[in-house]
C-alpha positions as CSV (number, residue, x, y, z in Angstrom):
1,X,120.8,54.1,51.7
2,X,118.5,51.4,50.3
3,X,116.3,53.7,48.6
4,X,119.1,55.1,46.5
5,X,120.3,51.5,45.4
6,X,117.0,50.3,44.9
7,X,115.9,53.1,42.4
8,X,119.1,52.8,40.6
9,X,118.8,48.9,40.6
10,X,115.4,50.1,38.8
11,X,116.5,51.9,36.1
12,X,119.1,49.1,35.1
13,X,116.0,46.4,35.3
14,X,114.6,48.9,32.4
15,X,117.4,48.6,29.9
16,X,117.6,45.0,30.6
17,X,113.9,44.8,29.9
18,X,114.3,47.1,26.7
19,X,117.2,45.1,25.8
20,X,115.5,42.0,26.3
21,X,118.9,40.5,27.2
22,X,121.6,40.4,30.1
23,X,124.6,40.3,27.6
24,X,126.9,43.5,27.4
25,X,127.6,43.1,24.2
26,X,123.8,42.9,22.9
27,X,122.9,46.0,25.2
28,X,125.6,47.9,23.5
29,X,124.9,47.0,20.0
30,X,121.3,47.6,21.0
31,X,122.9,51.6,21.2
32,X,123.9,51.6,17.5
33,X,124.1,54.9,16.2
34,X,121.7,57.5,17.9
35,X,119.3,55.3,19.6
36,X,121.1,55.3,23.2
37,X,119.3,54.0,26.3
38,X,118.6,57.6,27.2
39,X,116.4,58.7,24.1
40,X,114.5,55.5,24.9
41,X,114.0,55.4,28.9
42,X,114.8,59.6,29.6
43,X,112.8,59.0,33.2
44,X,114.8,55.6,33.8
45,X,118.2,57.9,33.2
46,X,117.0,61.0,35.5
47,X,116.4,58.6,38.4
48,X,119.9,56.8,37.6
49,X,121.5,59.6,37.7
50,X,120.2,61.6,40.6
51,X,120.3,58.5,42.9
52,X,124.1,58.0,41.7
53,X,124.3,61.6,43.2
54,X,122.8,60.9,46.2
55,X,125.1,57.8,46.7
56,X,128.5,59.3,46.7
57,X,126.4,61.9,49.4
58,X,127.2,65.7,48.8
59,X,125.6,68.4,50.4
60,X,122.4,68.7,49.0
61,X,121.7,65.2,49.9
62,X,123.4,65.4,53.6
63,X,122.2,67.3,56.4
64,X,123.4,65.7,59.9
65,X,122.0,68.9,61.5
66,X,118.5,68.8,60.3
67,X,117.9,65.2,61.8
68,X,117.8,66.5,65.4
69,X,115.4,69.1,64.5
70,X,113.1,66.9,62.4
71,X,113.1,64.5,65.6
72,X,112.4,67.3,68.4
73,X,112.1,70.1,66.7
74,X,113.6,73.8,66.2
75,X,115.0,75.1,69.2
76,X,116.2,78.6,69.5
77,X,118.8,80.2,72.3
78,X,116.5,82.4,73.9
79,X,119.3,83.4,76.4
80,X,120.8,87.1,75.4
């Protein structure tokens, strides 16, 4: 859970540093016409947005049943 919030925390550090500012208002001026945060950090906005993904947890993100198996291993039924 930290690792999402931490690499998201990450990629807001980056505008901020871009920005050189912690005012809204200056960080959205900053975005004037077509010169948006993303054009100007494009890795800083994939990481943003895949760690929001993995936040709200759907199912490529979630898999209770795979931790059992990454912990002892695949077992099969071999009863038949």
């Amino acid at each position: 859970m930290i690792s999402y919030e931490l690499s998201m925390g990450l990629s807001v550090v980056g505008v901020i540093m871009v920005a050189g500012t912690l005012r809204l208002d200056r960080i959205v001026e900053m975005q004037e016409g077509l010169f948006w945060n993303f054009w100007r950090m494009p890795i800083g906005f994939i990481t943003f947005l895949v760690a929001s993904f993995a936040e709200t947890k759907p199912a490529a993100f979630r898999s209770p049943e795979a931790e059992p198996e990454l912990v002892g291993g695949i077992t099969r039924n071999t009863a038949a």
